[in-house]
C-alpha positions, 0 to 999 in steps of 0.5 A: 760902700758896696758892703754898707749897700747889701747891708742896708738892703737885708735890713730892709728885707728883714723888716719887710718880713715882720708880722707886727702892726712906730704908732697905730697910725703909722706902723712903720718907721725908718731912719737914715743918718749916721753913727759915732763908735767910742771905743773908750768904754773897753778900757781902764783900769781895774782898780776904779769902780766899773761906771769911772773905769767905762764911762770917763770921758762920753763926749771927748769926740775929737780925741776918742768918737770914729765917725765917717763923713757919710750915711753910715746908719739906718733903722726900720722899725714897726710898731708892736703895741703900746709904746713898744716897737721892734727895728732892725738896724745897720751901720758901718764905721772905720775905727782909726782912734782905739782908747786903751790903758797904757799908762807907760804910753807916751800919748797917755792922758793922766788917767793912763789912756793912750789913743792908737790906731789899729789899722782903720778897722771896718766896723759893721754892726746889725742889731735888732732893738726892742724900743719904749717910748715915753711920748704917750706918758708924758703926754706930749706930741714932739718929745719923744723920749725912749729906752732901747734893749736888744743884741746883735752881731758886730764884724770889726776888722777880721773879728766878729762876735755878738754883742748885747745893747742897753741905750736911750734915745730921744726924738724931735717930732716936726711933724706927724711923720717927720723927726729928728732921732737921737740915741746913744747906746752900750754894746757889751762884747759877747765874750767879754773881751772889755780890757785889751791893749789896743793892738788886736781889739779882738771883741771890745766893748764899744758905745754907739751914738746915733743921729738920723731923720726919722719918717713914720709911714703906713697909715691908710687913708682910702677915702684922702678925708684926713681919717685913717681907715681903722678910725674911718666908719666910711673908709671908701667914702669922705665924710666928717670926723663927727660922724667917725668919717662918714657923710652927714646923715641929711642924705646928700653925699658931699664931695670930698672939696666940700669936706674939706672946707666944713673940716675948716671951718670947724677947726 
């Protein structure tokens, strides 16, 4: 696992180099969890239209996902504007099920697939990711559903090659930081190497499902009154959402204590 370590630390290097300012609130986002690679979206036949020929089978997971029994996935993201975000991500995988079409295969299904295994080929993919969510549209505060565009860089066994990507996502937001982030995503070969016969993969075209728990974080609160700082009038002084964070205006500075109890009892 050394090389996911050094892949999880450049990540992170990277995106603590960014100049953009997840929401307003709190800019930045990182998710931990794990990925699922199916390679079944490099395979079919051509006769069938191009949706049928890579999308058949999304959720055969025992016969067809490589997923590793570990943190194999990580994303740090900041927000840009809007409903736009940027992250950069990392994943490893060992890809031990290969789908491809060999209809002569004595493991081939009726559509002619046939599953073999390469050799547990390590997979390690970096990609950067512009995100829209929807939250703010639909006006909700714990589903979070969201587009994703971007490329990378996919290194499988002893090939490497990049790759563009189109997929959704959809979070589960717990709390205010905290949420359950799912994604599932197409990451199209550059060069298009998508039919092969399984046996030197070479660049094939893969789908990749996400699932990790997500933390928001960076947002300022100087004065600890439950306002942030670009919101906070008074940001060095605890003071009164009504009065855009600063003390009541009868002259007399309250302690943050006694802030906190009016904050009660006006809720």
């Amino acid at each position: 696992m050394k090389h996911l370590n050094k892949l999880l630390v450049a990540v992170l290097m990277a995106a603590g180099f960014s100049s953009q300012a997840q929401d307003s609130n709190n800019p930045w986002a990182i998710t931990i969890g794990a990925n699922a690679v199916d390679s079944r979206s490099s395979a079919g036949p051509e006769h069938v239209n191009w949706f049928q020929q890579h999308f058949s089978q999304p959720f055969a997971v025992k016969d067809n996902w490589n997923i590793l029994p570990s943190v194999s996935y990580i994303n740090v993201s900041r927000h840009i504007s809007g409903g736009f975000s940027f992250g950069l991500a990392g994943s490893v995988n060992k890809i031990d099920k290969f789908v491809n079409f060999n209809p002569t295969a004595s493991n081939a299904d009726a559509r002619g697939m046939s599953v073999t295994n390469p050799g547990d080929l390590m997979f390690y993919g970096i990609d950067g990711t512009v995100k829209y969510s929807f939250m703010d549209l639909i006006g909700t505060k714990w589903f979070d559903p969201s587009l994703q565009a971007g490329g990378g860089y996919t290194f499988l066994g002893k090939d490497s090659f990049g790759h563009v990507n189109l997929g959704v996502g959809l979070t589960f937001w717990f709390t205010e930081n905290v949420g359950l982030a799912l994604s599932s995503g197409y990451r199209m070969a550059l060069p298009n190497d998508q039919r092969n016969d399984g046996l030197n993969p070479e660049s094939p075209s893969l789908v990749q499902h996400t699932a990790g728990i997500v933390f928001k974080f960076g947002g300022k609160d100087t004065d600890g009154d439950g306002i942030y700082d670009k919101d906070d009038a008074c940001p060095e002084v605890a003071g009164l959402k009504q009065f855009n964070g600063c003390p009541d205006t009868d002259g007399v500075t309250e302690s943050l204590t006694e802030v906190m109890l009016v904050q009660m009892l006006l809720v």
